[in-house]
N, C-alpha and C positions, 0 to 999 in steps of 0.2 A: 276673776275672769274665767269664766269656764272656755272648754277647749272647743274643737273644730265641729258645726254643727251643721249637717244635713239638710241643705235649703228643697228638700222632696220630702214626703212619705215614704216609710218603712219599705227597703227594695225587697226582692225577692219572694214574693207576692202576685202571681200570674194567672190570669181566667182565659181562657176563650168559651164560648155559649154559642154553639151553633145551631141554630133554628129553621127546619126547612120546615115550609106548611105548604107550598104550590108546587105544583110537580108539569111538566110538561108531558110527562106520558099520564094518558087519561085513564090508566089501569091502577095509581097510584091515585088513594081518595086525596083529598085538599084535609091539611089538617089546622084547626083554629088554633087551638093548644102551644102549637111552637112560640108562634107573634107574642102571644101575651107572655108566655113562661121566662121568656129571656129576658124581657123586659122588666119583670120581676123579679128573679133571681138577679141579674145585675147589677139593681139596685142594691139589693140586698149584700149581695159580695163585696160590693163598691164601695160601699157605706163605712167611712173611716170608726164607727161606733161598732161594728159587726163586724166585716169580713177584714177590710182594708185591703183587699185584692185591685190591682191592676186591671180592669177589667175590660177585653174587648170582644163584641158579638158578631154574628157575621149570619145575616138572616137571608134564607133564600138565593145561597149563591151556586153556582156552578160545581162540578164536582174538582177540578183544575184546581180555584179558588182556596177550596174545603181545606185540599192538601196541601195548597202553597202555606194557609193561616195554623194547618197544626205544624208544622214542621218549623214554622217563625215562631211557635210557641215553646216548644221542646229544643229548640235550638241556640245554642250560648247559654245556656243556663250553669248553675254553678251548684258545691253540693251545698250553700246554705238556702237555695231556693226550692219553695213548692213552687208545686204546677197543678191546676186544675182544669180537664177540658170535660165538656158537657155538649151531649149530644138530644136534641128534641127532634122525632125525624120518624120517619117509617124505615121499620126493621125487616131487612130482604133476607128469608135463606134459601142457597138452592139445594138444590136434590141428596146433597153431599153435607147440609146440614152447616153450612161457613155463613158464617154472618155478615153481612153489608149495609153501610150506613148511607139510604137514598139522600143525595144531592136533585137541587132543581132541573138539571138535565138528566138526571137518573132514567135507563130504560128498563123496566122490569125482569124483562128476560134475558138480559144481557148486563149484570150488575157487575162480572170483574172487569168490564171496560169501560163502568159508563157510572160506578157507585165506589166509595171509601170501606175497604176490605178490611175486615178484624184484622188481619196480619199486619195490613198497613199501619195502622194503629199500633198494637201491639209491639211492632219494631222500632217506630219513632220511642215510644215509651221507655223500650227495654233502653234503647241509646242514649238517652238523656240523663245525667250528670245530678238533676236536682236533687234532696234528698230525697222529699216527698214527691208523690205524685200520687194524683187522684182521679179517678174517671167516673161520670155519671153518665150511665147512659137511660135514658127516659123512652125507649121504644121498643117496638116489638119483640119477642123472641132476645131480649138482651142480655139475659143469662145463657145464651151460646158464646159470648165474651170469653168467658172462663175457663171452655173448655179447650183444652192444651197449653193451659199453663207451664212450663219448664218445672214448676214445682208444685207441692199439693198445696191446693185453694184451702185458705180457715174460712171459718163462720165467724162475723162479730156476736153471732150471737152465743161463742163457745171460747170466745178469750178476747181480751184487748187487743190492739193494733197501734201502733204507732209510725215509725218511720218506716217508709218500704213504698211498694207498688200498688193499688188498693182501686178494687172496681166497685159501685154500687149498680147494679142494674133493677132498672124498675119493676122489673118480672121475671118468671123461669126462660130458661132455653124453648119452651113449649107453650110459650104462653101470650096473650095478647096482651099490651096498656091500654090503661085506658083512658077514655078525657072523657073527662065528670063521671056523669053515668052511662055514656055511649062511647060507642068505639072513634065514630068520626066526625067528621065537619060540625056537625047542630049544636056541639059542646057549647055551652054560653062561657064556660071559663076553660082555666088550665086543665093538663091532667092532674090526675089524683094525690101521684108521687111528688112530681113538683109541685103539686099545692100542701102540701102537706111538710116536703123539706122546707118550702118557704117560710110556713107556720110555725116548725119547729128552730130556725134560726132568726126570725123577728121577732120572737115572742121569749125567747132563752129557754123554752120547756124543753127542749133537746140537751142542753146542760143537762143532764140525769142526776150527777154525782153535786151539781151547786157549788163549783168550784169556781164560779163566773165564766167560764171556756166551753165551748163543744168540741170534742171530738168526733173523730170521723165515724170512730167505734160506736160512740153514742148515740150521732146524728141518726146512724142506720136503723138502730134500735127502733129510735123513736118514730121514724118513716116506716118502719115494716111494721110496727104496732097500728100506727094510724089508717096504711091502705089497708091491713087484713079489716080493720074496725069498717073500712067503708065498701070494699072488696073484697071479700073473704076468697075468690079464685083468684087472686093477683095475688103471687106469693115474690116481692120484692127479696133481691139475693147480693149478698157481699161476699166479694173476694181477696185475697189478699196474696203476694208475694214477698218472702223476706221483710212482712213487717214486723217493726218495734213500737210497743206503746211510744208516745202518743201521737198523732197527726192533729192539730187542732186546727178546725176552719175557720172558726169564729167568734168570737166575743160574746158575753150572753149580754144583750143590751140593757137589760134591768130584771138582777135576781129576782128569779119565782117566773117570768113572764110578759106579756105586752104590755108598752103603754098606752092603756086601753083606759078613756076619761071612766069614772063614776063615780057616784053622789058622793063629796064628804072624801075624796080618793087622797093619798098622801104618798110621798116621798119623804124619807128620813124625817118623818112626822110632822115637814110643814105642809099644810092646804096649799094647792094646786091645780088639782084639776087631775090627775094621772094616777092609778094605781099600779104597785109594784107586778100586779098579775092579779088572779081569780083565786079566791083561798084555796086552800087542796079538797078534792073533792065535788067544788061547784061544777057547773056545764061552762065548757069552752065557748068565749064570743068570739064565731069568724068575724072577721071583718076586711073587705075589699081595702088592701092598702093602695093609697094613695101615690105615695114614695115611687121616683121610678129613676131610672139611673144618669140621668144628665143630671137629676137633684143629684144623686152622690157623687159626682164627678167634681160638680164646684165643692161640696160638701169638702171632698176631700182638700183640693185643690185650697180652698181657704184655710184651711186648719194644717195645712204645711207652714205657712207664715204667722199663722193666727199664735201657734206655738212657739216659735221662735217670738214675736213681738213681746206675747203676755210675760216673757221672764224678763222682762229692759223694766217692768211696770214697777212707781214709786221709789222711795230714796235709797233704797236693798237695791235694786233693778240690776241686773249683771249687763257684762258687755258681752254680743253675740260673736262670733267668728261666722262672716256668713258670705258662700262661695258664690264668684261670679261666674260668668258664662265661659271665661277664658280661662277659667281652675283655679284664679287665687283666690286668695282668704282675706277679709275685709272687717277688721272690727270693728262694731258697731252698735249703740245705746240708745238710739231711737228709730221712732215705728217707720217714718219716712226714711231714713237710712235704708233699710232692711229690705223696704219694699219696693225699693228701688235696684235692688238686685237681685230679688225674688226671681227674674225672666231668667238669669241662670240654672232655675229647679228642672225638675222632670216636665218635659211639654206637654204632658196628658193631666198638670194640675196648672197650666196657664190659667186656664176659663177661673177657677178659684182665687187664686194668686190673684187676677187680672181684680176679682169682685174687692177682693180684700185694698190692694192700691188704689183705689176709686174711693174705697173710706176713708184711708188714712190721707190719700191728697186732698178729697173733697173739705174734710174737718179742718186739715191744715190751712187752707186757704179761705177756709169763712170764720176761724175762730183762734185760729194760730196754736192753738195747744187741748189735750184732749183723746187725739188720733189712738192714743193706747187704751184710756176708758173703751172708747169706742167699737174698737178690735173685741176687746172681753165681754163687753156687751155682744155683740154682732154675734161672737164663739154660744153663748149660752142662748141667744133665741133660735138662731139655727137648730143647738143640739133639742129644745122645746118643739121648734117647727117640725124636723125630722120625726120626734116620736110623736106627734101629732098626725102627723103624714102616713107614720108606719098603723099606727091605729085605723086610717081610714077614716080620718076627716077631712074636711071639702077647702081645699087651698084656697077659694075664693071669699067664702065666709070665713076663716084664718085670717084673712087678708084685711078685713074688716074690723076682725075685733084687734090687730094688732095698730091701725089708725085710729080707732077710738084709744084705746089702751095710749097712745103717744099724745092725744092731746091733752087725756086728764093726766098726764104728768107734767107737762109743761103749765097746767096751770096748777099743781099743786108746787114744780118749782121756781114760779115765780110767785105765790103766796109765802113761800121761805125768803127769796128775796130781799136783802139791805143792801141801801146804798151805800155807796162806796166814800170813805168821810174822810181818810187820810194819806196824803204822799204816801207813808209808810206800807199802808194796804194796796198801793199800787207796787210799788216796789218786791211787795211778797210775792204779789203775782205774775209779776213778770222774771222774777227769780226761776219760780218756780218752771215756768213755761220754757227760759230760755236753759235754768240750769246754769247761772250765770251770777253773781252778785252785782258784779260790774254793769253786766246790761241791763239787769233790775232797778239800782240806779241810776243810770242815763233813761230807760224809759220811763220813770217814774217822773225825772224831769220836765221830760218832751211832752208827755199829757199834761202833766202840770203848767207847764207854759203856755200852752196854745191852746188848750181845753179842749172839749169833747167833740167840737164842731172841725177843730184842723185836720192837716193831713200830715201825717210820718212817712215819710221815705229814706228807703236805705239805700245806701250807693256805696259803690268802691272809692279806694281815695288809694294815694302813691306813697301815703305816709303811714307807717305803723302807727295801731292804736286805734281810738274811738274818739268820735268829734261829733260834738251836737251843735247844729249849722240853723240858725231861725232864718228864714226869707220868703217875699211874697211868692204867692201863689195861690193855687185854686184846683179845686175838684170838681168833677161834671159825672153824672150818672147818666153817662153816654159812652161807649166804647168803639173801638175800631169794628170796620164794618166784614173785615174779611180775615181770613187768619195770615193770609198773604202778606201782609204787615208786617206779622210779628218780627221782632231780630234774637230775644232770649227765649227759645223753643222751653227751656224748664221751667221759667215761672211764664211762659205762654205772654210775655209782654212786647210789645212795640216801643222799644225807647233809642227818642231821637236827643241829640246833644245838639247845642245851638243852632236849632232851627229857628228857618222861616214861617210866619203862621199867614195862614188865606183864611179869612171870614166871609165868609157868602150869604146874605137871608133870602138866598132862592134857593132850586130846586137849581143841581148842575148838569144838564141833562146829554150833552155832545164831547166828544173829547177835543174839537176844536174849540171849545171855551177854556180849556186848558192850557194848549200848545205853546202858545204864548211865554206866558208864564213859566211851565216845566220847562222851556228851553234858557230861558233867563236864569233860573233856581241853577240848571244842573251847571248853567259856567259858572254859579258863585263857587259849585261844591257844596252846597251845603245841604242839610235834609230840608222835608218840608210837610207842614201839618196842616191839614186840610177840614173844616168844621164848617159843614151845610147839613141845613135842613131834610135834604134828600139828596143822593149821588145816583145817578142814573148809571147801568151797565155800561154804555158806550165810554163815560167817562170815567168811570173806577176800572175799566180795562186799559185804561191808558195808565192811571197809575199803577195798578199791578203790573204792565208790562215794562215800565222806568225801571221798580225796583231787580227785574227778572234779570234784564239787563243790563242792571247796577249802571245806571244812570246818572238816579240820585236814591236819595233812603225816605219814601211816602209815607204818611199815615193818612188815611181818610177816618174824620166821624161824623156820624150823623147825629141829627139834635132832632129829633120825629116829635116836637110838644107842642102844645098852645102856642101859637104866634106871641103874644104878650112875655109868656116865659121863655122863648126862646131867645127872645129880643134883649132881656135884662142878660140871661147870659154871655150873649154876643156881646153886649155892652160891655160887660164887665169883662172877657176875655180881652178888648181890645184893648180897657183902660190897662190892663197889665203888659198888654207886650204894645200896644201903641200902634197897632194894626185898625187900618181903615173897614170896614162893614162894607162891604159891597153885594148891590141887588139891595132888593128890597126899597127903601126910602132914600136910598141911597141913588145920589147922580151919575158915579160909578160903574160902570158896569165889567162884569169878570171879563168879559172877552177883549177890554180894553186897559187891563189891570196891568199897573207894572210894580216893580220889585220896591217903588215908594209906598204903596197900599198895602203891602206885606209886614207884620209884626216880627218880633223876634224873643226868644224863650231863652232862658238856659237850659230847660229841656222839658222835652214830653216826654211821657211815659200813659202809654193806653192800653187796658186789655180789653177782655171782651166787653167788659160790663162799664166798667171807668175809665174816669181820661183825669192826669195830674199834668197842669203846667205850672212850670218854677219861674218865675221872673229871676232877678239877680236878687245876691246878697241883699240885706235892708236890717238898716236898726230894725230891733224889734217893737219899738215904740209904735211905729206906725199900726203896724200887726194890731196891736192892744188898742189902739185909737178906733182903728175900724171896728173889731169887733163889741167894743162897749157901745159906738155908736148904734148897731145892726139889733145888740139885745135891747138897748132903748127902746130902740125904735117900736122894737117887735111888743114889748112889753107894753107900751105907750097903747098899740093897736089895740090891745086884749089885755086892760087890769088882770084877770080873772088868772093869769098868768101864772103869778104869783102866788097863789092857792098853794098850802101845806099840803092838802091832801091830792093834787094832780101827782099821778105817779108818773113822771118821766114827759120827755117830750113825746114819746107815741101816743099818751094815753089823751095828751091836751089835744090832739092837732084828729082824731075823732073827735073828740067833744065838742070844739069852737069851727069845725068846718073845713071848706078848701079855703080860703085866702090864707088860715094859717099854714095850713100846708106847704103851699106855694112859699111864705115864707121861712120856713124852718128850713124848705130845700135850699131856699138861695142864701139863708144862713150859714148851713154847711159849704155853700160851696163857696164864700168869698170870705167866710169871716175870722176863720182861724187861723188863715194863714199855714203857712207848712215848714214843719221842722225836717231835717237835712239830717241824719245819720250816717256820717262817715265811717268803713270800715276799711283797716289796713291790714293786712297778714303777710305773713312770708311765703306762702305759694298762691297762687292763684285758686285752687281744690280749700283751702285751709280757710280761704275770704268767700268762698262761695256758702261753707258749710256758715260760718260763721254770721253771713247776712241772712240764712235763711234762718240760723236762731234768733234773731236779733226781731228779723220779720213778724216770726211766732208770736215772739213776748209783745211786738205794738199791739196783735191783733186780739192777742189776750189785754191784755191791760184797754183797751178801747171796749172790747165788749164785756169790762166787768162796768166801766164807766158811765158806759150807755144801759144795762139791766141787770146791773147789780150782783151782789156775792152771796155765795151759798159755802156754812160749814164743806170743808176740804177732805180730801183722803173717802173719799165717798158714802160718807157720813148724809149726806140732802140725799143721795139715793135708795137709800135705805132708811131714811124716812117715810120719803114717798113710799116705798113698799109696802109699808107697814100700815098706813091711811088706805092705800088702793086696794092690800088685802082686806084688808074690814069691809072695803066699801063693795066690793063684788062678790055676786050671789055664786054658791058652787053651780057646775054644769054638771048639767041632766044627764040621764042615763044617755048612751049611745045608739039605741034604737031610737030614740026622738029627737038628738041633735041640738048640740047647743056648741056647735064649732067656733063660731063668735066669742062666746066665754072662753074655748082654748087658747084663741088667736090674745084675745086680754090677757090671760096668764103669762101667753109666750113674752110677752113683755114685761107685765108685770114679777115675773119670777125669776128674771132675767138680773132687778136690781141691784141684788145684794151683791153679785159678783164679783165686784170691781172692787166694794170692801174684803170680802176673804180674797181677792188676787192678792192684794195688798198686805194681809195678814198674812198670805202663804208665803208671800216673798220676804218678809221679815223674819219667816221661820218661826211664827207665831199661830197656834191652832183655833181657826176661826169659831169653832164649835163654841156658842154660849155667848159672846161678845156681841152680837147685833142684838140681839133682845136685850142684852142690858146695856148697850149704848143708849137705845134708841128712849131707853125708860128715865133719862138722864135729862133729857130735853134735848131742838131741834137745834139750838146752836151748840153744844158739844161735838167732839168727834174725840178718834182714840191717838194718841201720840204714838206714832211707830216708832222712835228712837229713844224717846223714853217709857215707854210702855206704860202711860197711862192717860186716862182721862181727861181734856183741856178743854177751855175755853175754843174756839174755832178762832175767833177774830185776835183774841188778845196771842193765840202762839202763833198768826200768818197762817194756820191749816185753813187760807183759804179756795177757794173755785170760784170762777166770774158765772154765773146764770146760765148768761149766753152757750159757753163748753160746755157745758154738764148738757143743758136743754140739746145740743146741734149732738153731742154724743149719742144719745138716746134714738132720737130723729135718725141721723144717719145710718144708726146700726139696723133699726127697724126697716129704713131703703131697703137695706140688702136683704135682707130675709124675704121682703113682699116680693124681690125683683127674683129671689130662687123660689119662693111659691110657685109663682105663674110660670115657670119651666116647664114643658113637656115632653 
C-alpha cells in the first residue's frame, strides 16, 4: 500500500501574467502584443508537461487590481515555493528616470498615483518568503528594474543562477520593446521577447545543457540570443539578487525540441507522426501554436487524478490514500472510488478532475468495468493532442482524424471478436471486473439462467451475504421523464418499492385527470408509477409537486413509439402487475379511474433511459417457458435466424428489417425475466461499495455476452495498433498540413498504453514485449503473474468487446471535448 497521496498537482508553483494593451489616456498607444502574449505563455506555464505552474492572468485591469493580484501572489508563500510575475504593458519613466508599470487607468503624466512603481514591485518581492522568485518584464525601458538593487546585479550571461531574486527584462534601461517589427498597435502577433521565450520553452531548445530542465539562467541565454538575432538594438538584460544555481522553470517537453509533425518523424523509434526537434544545424520551423491555457488548465486538472487512478491499474494495482474535502484519508483501489473524492483537490484543477469523473462514471455505467483502461488511454491522447496543439495544428481537423481513427478500431475490435462459449468465460470476467470470485460465480450464474435477453438487479437485503432471487419482470427502453423522480441521487435512479402502477394509451394532458387518483394513492401510502404515452406539463407538475411535498413517492414514463409497439408493451406491463389500460380502446377513462384499475409491482426502478418492473417471487419455470416460447416464435418468423454466419443479434435485425426489430425489442423486454441480486453487509457505506461492484461485473459480463471477448491485459489493443499503424500513410510536412493524420495518430498511438501501464505496474520493462507479443498471434496476451506468454481464453486473460471498444470511445470524448476549448 503506498502512503498518503496528494489529490492536487505539484504545490508551490505560482504565475501571475499581467497584460495591459487598452489604456484609457489617449497618450498611451493601444498595444495588440499583451492579449495574445499571456494567453500563450500561460498556456505554456500551465501546461502540466512544461511549466506545471499555477497560473493566473489578469488582462487589462485597473491599476488598484494590479496591486491587489501581486500582492495575493507574493503573499503566504513559503520557502519551498517559486513565484513568477510577468509584466506585458507600456513602460513609464519619469524625469528622475523610476520605472512604472501602466495599468488601464494609467495617466501618463501622473504615473506615482495612477501606475505600479518599481519600488512597489520590488518590495512585495524583497518580502516574500518563496525560495525562488522570478520577474519578466516585457516592456519598455525595463532594464531601469535593476537599478538600485541592495546588491550588485550578475549577468546570466557571466555565471549561473539558481535560487535567489532574478529579473529578466526585455530590453536596456534606454531602450524600446518591441512587437514583431513595430513598435505598436499593427503588430499581427506578439513581441519579439515573448515570442521567442515562448519558442524556447515549447520547443525545449532553451534546455541548452539537455538535461531535460530549463533554467532560468539558460532560458535568458536563449531569449537574448534570439531577439539580438531578430533585433539587433533590443539588447534583452538579466538580473539577479543573492542567486544560487539553479531556478528551473520548466520541463523540456521532448529532447532536442518541438513536436513539430514530418515525413517519416519518430519518437523512441516508433512512427507517429512527431519529431524529436529539427537536427542541429537545419532552419527552425515557427509555427503559430495552437495550445492556449484553459486547454492546460483541464490538462492539468485531469492528470492530478489521471495519476493517482493509473497506479490501482491490473493485478500489481496499489491501494491509493486519497484525501477528502474534510482532510481525511480514504483508501482506495478503484477509478470510481477515487474520483469520487477528487472534489476535495485544488479548485483550479476541478474543470480537469470534473473531465476525468465523466469518464470514469460514464464507462462505469454503460460497460461496468474498464474505467481505468480508459483514464490511461484518455492521459496518452491528451499528452498526443497537446504536442499536436503545441506544433500549431488546427483542433478542428485533430478532431476528425481522432473520429475516423475511433471507428476503424472498433471495427478492427470487433474483427478480434469471439463469442462467448462457456459459464467459465463469464465467470473470469466478472471476476475480473468485480475483483471478486464469489461475485464472478453468482454472475456467471444469473446470465446463465435468464440469458442475454433478462434483466439483473441488484438490491440491499437485511441479511448478510449474496442471494440470487429469479422473478418476473420486464425491461422498457423508456425512462423517467424528469430528474425530479429520482430518490438514489448516485446511481441517478427512481426506485419505488411496492407500488401502484397507472397504464394510460393517451396523451395525460390536465392535472385534473390525476387528482382523483393521487388523492386515493397518497391515503394508501404507497408510491405510484405512471406509464403514458405523452405527460403534458400541467400534469407532471402535479406529480413533481406530490413528491416536493412528500405526499406520495411518483415516477412518471413516457412511451413516445409506434402505437402498435406501444400497445404490446402496455399489454404486457399490465399482464405482470394486473393493471387495467386506460384511454385509448379502453371504456375507462383516467379521469374516472379508481385504485381497482391500478396494478401493483414489487418494485420500480427507472432512470433516464430504462425502466425495470419486478412482479413477485415465481418459479423460475415459468421464466423459461416464456422465453422458449418468444425465441420460437421469433425463429419461426425468420428460418434465416438460425444462420452460422449472422453475427449476433445486431447484425440479423439490419439484415431481415423493422418487424424483426420490433421483435428482438419486445424479446428483451418480457422474455428473460429478471434475476434479483441480494446484497447484505455490515454498514450500510460497505453494501453500497459492494452493490456497485457487483453492478460493474453484470454489466461486464452482459456486454461480453452480447459482443463478444477479446484477448485481456491489453493485448486486442495493441494489435489493433499494429494493423492501424501499417494501414496509415505518414503526415505531410507541416507547411501543407495533414492535421487529420495527426488527429489518427493521437489515437492510434495512444494504444499500446494500457499494455506497458500494465507491465509498469508489475515492475516489468515494457521495452521489446509488444512487438513480440503481437508476432505470437491475436489470441495470445502476456501473463503478469507468471511472466509469460498464454493462451488469452484458456488462462480467463479475458476483456468483453464492448470495454475495450466504450474505453477507447470515451477517452477520445475527452480529448475532442478539450480540442474545441478556447
Amino acid at each position: 500500500m503506498s502512503g498518503p497521496v496528494a489529490t492536487r498537482s505539484p504545490a508551490g508553483r505560482y504565475a501571475l501574467l499581467i497584460a495591459t494593451g487598452e489604456y484609457a489616456d489617449p497618450s498611451l498607444d493601444r498595444l495588440r502584443a499583451p492579449q495574445q502574449d499571456v494567453a500563450r505563455l500561460g498556456a505554456v506555464l500551465a501546461d502540466p508537461a512544461i511549466g506545471n505552474f499555477h497560473v493566473r492572468t489578469l488582462r487589462d485591469a485597473p491599476e488598484r487590481e494590479v496591486r491587489a493580484a501581486i500582492e495575493d501572489l507574493l503573499t503566504d508563500r513559503v520557502d519551498s515555493d517559486l513565484v513568477l510575475l510577468y509584466f506585458s504593458c507600456h513602460g513609464i519613466v519619469d524625469p528622475y528616470h523610476r520605472l512604472y508599470f501602466a495599468a488601464a487607468d494609467t495617466v501618463r503624466t501622473r504615473p506615482a498615483s495612477t501606475a505600479i512603481s518599481r519600488s512597489f514591485v520590488n518590495e512585495q518581492f524583497e518580502a516574500c518568503r518563496a525560495a525562488a522568485k522570478v520577474l519578466i518584464l516585457d516592456c519598455c525601458f525595463a532594464g531601469a528594474f535593476a537599478e538600485g538593487f541592495k546588491g550588485a546585479p550578475q549577468g546570466a550571461l557571466e555565471c549561473q543562477v539558481g535560487r535567489g531574486y532574478v529579473v529578466l527584462s526585455a530590453c536596456d534601461s534606454y531602450e524600446y520593446a518591441f512587437e514583431s517589427d513595430e513598435l505598436v498597435a499593427s503588430a499581427p502577433r506578439g513581441s519579439i521577447f515573448t515570442d521567442v521565450l515562448i519558442e524556447g520553452l515549447v520547443t525545449g531548445a532553451a534546455d541548452l545543457d539537455r538535461d531535460g530542465l530549463v533554467g532560468v539562467d539558460e532560458l535568458f541565454r536563449y531569449v537574448h540570443d534570439g531577439v539580438i538575432r531578430r533585433r539587433p538594438e533590443q539588447q534583452p538584460k538579466y538580473s539577479a539578487y543573492n542567486a544560487e544555481p539553479h531556478i528551473y522553470l520548466a520541463t523540456a517537453p521532448i529532447t532536442g525540441g518541438a513536436a513539430v509533425p514530418v515525413p517519416g518523424g519518430t519518437v523512441g523509434g516508433a512512427p507517429n507522426g512527431f519529431t524529436a526537434g529539427p537536427a542541429p544545424g537545419a532552419p527552425t520551423l515557427h509555427l503559430p501554436a495552437t495550445y492556449n491555457q484553459h486547454q492546460a488548465i483541464v490538462a492539468r486538472g485531469f492528470r492530478t487524478g489521471a495519476d493517482l487512478i493509473r497506479r490501482t491499474y491490473g493485478p500489481f494495482g496499489r491501494r491509493m490514500l486519497v484525501q477528502d474535502e474534510q482532510g481525511g484519508y480514504h483508501e482506495m483501489a478503484d477509478a470510481a472510488g477515487i474520483v469520487r473524492l477528487l472534489a476535495g483537490g485544488d479548485p483550479r484543477d476541478a474543470l480537469g478532475t470534473g473531465y476525468l469523473r465523466e469518464l470514469v462514471e460514464g464507462i462505469r455505467h454503460r460497460v461496468g468495468d474498464g474505467a481505468t483502461t480508459g483514464v490511461v488511454l484518455a492521459q496518452a491522447m491528451l499528452d498526443g493532442a497537446s504536442a499536436a496543439l503545441r506544433g500549431g495544428a488546427n483542433p478542428v481537423a485533430l478532431r476528425r482524424g481522432i473520429s475516423t481513427a475511433v471507428r476503424d478500431v472498433a471495427v478492427e475490435l470487433a474483427g478480434l471478436a469471439v463469442p462467448v462459449r462457456t459459464r467459465a468465460e463469464l465467470r473470469a470476467l466478472a471476476t475480473i471486473a468485480s475483483g471478486d470470485e464469489l461475485v464472478g460465480d453468482l454472475v456467471a450464474e444469473a446470465v446463465d439462467r435468464i440469458g442475454r435477453d433478462g434483466v439483473i438487479r441488484v438490491e440491499a437485503s437485511n441479511l448478510f451475504g449474496l442471494e440470487l432471487e429469479l422473478t418476473e419482470g420486464m425491461s422498457l427502453r423508456a425512462g423517467h421523464v424528469s430528474p425530479a423522480f429520482v430518490t438514489d441521487e448516485e446511481e441517478a435512479e427512481a426506485v419505488l418499492d411496492e407500488p401502484y402502477v397507472l397504464l394510460v394509451d393517451e396523451r395525460i394532458g390536465t392535472a385534473e385527470e390525476l387528482l382523483r387518483l393521487l388523492g386515493a394513492v397518497e391515503r394508501e401510502g404507497r408510491p405510484l408509477a405512471v406509464f403514458a404515452p405523452e405527460i403534458r406539463d400541467p400534469a407532471l407538475a402535479a406529480l413533481v409537486l406530490a413528491k416536493a411535498r412528500q405526499l406520495l413517492s411518483p415516477v412518471a414514463v413516457t412511451l413516445p413509439w409506434p402505437a402498435g409497439q406501444r400497445r404490446d408493451a402496455l399489454a404486457e406491463l399490465a399482464a405482470l402487475t394486473g393493471a387495467t389500460v386506460l384511454g385509448g380502446e379502453s371504456a375507462v377513462r383516467l379521469a374516472d379511474a379508481t385504485l381497482a384499475e391500478l396494478g401493483r409491482a414489487r418494485r420500480v426502478v427507472t432512470t433516464r433511459s430504462e425502466s425495470v418492473v419486478l412482479a413477485g417471487v415465481d418459479d423460475p419455470d415459468p421464466i423459461v417457458r416464456r422465453y422458449q416460447r418468444l425465441r420460437t416464435a421469433r425463429t419461426r418468423a425468420d428460418p434465416r435466424r438460425n444462420d452460422p454466419r449472422a453475427d449476433g443479434r445486431r447484425r440479423a435485425e439490419s439484415r431481415y428489417g423493422e418487424p424483426l426489430r420490433v421483435s428482438a425489442e419486445r424479446l428483451s423486454r418480457v422474455a428473460g425475466g429478471v434475476a434479483v441480486i441480494k446484497v447484505g453487509e455490515v454498514t450500510p457505506e460497505q453494501q453500497r461499495v459492494r452493490r456497485r461492484q457487483i453492478d460493474d461485473a453484470v454489466r461486464n459480463a452482459k456486454a461480453a455476452v452480447e459482443w463478444g471477448l477479446v484477448a485481456g491485459g491489453g493485448a486486442a489493443l495493441l494489435g489493433v495498433h499494429t494493423r492501424l499503424t501499417g494501414r496509415r500513410t505518414a503526415p505531410v510536412p507541416r507547411q501543407r498540413g495533414d492535421d487529420e493524420g495527426l488527429g489518427y495518430a493521437v489515437v492510434v498511438d495512444a494504444l499500446p498504453a494500457p499494455f506497458e501501464e500494465l507491465l509498469r505496474s508489475a515492475g516489468r520493462d515494457p521495452d521489446g514485449v509488444p512487438e513480440d507479443l503481437w508476432y505470437r498471434g491475436p489470441g495470445v496476451t502476456f501473463d503478469l503473474v507468471s511472466g509469460r506468454y498464454v493462451v488469452a481464453r484458456d488462462a480467463g486473460i479475458v476483456d468483453a468487446a464492448a470495454t475495450v471498444r466504450e474505453a477507447v470511445s470515451a477517452a477520445a470524448s475527452v480529448v475532442t471535448r478539450y480540442l474545441m476549448l478556447g
